[in-house]
C-alpha positions, 0 to 999 in steps of 0.5 A, spaced: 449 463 530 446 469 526 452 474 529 457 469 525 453 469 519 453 476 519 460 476 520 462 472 515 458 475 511 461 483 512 468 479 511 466 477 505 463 484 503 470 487 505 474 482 501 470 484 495 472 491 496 479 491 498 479 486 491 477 492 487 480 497 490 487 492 489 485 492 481 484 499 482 491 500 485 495 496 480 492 498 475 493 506 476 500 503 479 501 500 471 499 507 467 503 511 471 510 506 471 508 505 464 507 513 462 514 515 466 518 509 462 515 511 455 516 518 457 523 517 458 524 513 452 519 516 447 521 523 450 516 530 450 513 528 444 506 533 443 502 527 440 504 522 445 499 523 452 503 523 457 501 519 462 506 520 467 505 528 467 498 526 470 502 525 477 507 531 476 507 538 475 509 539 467 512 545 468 518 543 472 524 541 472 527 534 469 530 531 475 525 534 479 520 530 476 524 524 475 525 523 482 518 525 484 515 521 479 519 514 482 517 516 489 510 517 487 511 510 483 514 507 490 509 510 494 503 507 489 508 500 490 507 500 497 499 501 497 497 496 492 501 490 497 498 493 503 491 492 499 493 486 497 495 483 503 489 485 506 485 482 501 489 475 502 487 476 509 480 477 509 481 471 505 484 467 510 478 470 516 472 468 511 474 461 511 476 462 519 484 460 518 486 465 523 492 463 526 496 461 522 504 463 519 500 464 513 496 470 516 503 473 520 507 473 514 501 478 510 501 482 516 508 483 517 509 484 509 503 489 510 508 493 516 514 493 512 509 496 506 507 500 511 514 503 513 516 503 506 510 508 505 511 513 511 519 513 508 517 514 501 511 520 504 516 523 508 520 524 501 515 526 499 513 531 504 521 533 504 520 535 496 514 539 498 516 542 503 522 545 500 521 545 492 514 546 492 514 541 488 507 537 489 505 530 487 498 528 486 499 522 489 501 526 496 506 531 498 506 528 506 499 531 508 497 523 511 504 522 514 501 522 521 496 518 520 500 513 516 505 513 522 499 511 526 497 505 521 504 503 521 504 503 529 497 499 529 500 494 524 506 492 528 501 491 534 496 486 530 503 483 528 506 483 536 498 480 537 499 474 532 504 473 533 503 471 541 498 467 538 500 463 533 505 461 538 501 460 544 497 456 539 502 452 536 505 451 544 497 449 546 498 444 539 503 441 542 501 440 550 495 436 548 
């Protein structure tokens, strides 16, 4: 009984967090996309803060930053679904509906996002590797641990979804 207790406790602890940390991701997410797109239609205006150069170099060349900064965009894109697909499912864990399709499509949105970033990454590290061209965001220094977490993910995938259908076949033979 208490063990439960402080289960449901430190779930509840990291649904909070992992709330925070979505709200943190999407705004940082919005400044950056709402910078590029008023740098691109406003211009380089001196009076202007250009919000989007925080994530970029200023100093290189248009293209160069364009391309980076939707990369960079993507990336922040792909982040800020697998902080929310964590908080859905910490949601989910709280209040003990675990094994459900529910839980299976989070997981799976948290995979594909998961794979999205290790691609957008590798740009990234691509970009690095021979522009030298660096983001704030990354320029590929995590892509292996990203990598391992994809893999990780896909495995808790594979692991619900056996156990939804194990479920479901248990449902059905009672």
């Amino acid at each position: 009984m208490m063990n439960q207790k402080y289960e449901s406790w430190f779930i509840q602890l990291l649904s909070i967090g992992s709330l925070l940390a979505f709200i943190v991701q999407a705004l940082l997410t919005a400044i950056v996309a709402f910078g590029t797109l008023a740098t691109l239609i406003i211009g380089n205006n001196p009076n202007f803060p250009l919000i989007a150069k925080l994530a970029v170099r200023a100093h290189s060349a248009f293209t160069e930053s364009l391309v980076t900064i939707l990369i960079v965009i993507g990336v922040l894109i792909f982040r800020t679904i697998i902080i929310f697909a964590l908080y859905k499912l910490l949601r989910q864990f709280h209040t003990n509906d675990i094994f459900n399709d529910r839980n299976l499509s989070y997981i799976r949105w948290c995979s594909y996002s998961f794979g999205g970033l290790v691609i957008f990454d590798g740009m990234l590290a691509l970009i690095w590797k021979f522009l030298h061209f660096e983001a704030a965001v990354s320029y590929g220094q995590s892509l292996f641990a990203e990598i391992l977490a994809w893999f990780t993910i896909y495995v808790i995938y594979i692991i619900f979804k056996r156990g939804l259908a194990l479920k479901k076949e248990n449902e059905d033979f009672v």
